[in-house]
C-alpha positions in Angstrom: 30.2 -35.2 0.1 27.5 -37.7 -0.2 23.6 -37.1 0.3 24.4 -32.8 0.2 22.0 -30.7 -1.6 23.5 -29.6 -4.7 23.3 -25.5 -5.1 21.9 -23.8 -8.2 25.6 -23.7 -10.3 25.8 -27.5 -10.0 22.3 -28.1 -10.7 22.4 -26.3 -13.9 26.1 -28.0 -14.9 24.7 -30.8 -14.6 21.4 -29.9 -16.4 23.6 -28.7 -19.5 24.8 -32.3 -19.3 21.6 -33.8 -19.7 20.6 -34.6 -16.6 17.0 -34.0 -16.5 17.0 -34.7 -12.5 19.5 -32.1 -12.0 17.0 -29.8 -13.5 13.7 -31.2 -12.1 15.4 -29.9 -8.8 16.2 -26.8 -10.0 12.5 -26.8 -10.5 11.5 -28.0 -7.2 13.6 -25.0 -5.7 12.2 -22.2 -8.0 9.0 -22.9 -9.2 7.6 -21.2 -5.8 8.7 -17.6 -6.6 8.3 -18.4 -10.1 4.8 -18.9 -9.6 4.5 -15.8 -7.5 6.4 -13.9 -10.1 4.0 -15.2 -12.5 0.8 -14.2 -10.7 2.0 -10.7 -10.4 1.5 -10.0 -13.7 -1.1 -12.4 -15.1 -3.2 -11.5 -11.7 -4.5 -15.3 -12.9 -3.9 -18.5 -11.0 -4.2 -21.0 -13.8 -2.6 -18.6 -16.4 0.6 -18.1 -13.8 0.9 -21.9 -14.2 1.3 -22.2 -17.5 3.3 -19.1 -17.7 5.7 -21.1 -15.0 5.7 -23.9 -17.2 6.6 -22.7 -20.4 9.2 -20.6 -18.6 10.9 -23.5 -17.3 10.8 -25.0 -20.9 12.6 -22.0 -22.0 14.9 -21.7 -18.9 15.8 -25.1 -19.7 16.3 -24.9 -23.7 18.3 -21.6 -23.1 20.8 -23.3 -20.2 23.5 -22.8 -22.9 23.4 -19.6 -22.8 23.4 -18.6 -19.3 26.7 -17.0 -18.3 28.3 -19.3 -15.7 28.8 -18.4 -12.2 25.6 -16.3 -12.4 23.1 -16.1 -10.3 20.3 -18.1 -10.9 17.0 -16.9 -9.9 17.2 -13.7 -11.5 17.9 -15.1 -14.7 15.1 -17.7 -14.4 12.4 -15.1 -12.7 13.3 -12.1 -15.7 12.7 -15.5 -18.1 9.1 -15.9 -16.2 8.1 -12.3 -16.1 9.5 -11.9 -20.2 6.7 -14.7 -20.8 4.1 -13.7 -18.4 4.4 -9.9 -20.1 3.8 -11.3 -23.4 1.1 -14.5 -22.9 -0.5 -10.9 -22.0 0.4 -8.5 -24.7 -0.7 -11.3 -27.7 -4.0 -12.5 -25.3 -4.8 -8.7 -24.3 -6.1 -10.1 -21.1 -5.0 -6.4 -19.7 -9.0 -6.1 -18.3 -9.3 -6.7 -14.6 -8.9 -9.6 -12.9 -10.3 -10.3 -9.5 -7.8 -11.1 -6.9 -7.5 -14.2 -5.8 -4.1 -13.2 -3.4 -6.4 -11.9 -0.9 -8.1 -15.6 -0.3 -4.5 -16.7 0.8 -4.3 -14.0 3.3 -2.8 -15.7 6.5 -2.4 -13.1 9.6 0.5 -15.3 12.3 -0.3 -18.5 13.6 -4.1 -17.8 15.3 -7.2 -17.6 13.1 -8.3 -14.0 13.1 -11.9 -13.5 14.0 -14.3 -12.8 11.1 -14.7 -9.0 11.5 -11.0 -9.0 11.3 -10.9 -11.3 8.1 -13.1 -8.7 6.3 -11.4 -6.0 7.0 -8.0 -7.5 6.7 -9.0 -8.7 3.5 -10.4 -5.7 2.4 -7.9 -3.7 2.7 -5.5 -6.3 0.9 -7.8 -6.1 -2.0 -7.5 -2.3 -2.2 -4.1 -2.6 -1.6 -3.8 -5.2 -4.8 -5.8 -3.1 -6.8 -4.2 0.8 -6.0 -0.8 -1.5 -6.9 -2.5 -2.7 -9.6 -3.7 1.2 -10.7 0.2 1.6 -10.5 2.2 2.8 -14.1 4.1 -0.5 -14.8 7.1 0.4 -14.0 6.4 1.2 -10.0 4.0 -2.0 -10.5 7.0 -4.0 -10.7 9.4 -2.9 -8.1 6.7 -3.1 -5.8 5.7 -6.4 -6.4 9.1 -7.5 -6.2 10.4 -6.0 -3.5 7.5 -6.2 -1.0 5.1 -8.8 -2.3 7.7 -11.0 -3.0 10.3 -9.7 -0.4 13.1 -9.7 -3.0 16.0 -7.5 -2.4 17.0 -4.4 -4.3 19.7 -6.4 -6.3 17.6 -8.9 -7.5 14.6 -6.4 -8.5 17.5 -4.4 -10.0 18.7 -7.8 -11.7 15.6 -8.9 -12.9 14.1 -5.4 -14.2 17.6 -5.1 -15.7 17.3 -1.9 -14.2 20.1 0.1 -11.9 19.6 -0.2 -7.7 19.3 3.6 -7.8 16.5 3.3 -10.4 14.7 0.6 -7.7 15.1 3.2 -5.4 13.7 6.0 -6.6 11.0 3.9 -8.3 10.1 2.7 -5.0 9.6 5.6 -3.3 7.6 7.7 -6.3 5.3 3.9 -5.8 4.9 4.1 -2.6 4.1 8.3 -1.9 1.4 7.4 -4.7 -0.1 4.4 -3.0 0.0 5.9 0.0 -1.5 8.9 -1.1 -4.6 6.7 -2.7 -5.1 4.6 0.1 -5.6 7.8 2.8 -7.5 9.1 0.1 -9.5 6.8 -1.7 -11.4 8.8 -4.0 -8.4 10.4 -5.2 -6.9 8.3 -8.9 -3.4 7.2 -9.0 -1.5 9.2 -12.1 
């Protein structure tokens, strides 16, 4: 059928045949959650960028190798977070980072009123940074499932981890979050 969008399978056929506009809207439809994905663990606007870009570069160098009929995005996003994970293991950029999320903060469709701003943002920013205080492997199933609002299957998909492991990991997260934002002197462990 003429003038249809073309889903992600067709996309990347046509990619593998060289079509470089098949894949620049493969781009167009990822590079959003990529981005995200990408900020989540370089906690660095700029740096997510490039971590997006070269991830695409790979993503589309490595189309030969992705296993037809698979899904797409958790392929490409485990690609992202694989190259975000080492830009910061060979940079050690592992020092804290300010927070730039909580900027972006938007509470419904009416402005809040400063006092609520502050505190709204506040409280994001400790949120960010008792996730942040998080062993990496709760780090990542919470950013995924609630900052990014991806499902347990993909999480699972793109930790390469079982559901039941996103589960539980979840859970042990969140008791410790929870437990450092009633009690902020208390240290995450």
């Amino acid at each position: 059928m003429e003038g249809r969008p073309l889903d992600d399978q067709e996309l990347i056929s046509r990619s593998r045949n060289g079509d470089t506009h098949a894949f620049e809207q493969l781009v167009r439809l990822h590079q959003g959650i990529a981005l995200r994905v990408a900020y989540l663990v370089v906690r660095d606007a700029h740096e997510a960028e490039d971590v997006t870009q070269d991830a695409f570069v790979k993503a589309y160098r490595s189309l030969t190798r992705f296993r037809v009929g698979a899904p797409f995005r958790p392929w490409l996003l485990r690609i992202v977070r694989n190259e975000a994970l080492n830009r910061i293991r060979s940079q050690k950029r592992r020092d804290r980072l300010a927070v730039r999320a909580a900027s972006d903060w938007v509470l419904g469709d009416a402005a809040p009123s400063p006092e609520t701003a502050v505190i709204t943002r506040d409280q994001h920013i400790r949120l960010l940074a008792a996730v942040d205080e998080l062993p990496d492997r709760y780090q990542a199933v919470v950013s995924y499932r609630y900052l990014l609002e991806l499902s347990e299957k993909e999480t699972a998909e793109i930790l390469r981890i079982p559901r039941g492991t996103v589960k539980s990991r979840t859970a042990r997260a969140l008791d410790r979050l929870r437990a450092v934002l009633e009690n902020p002197a208390e240290e995450p462990t």
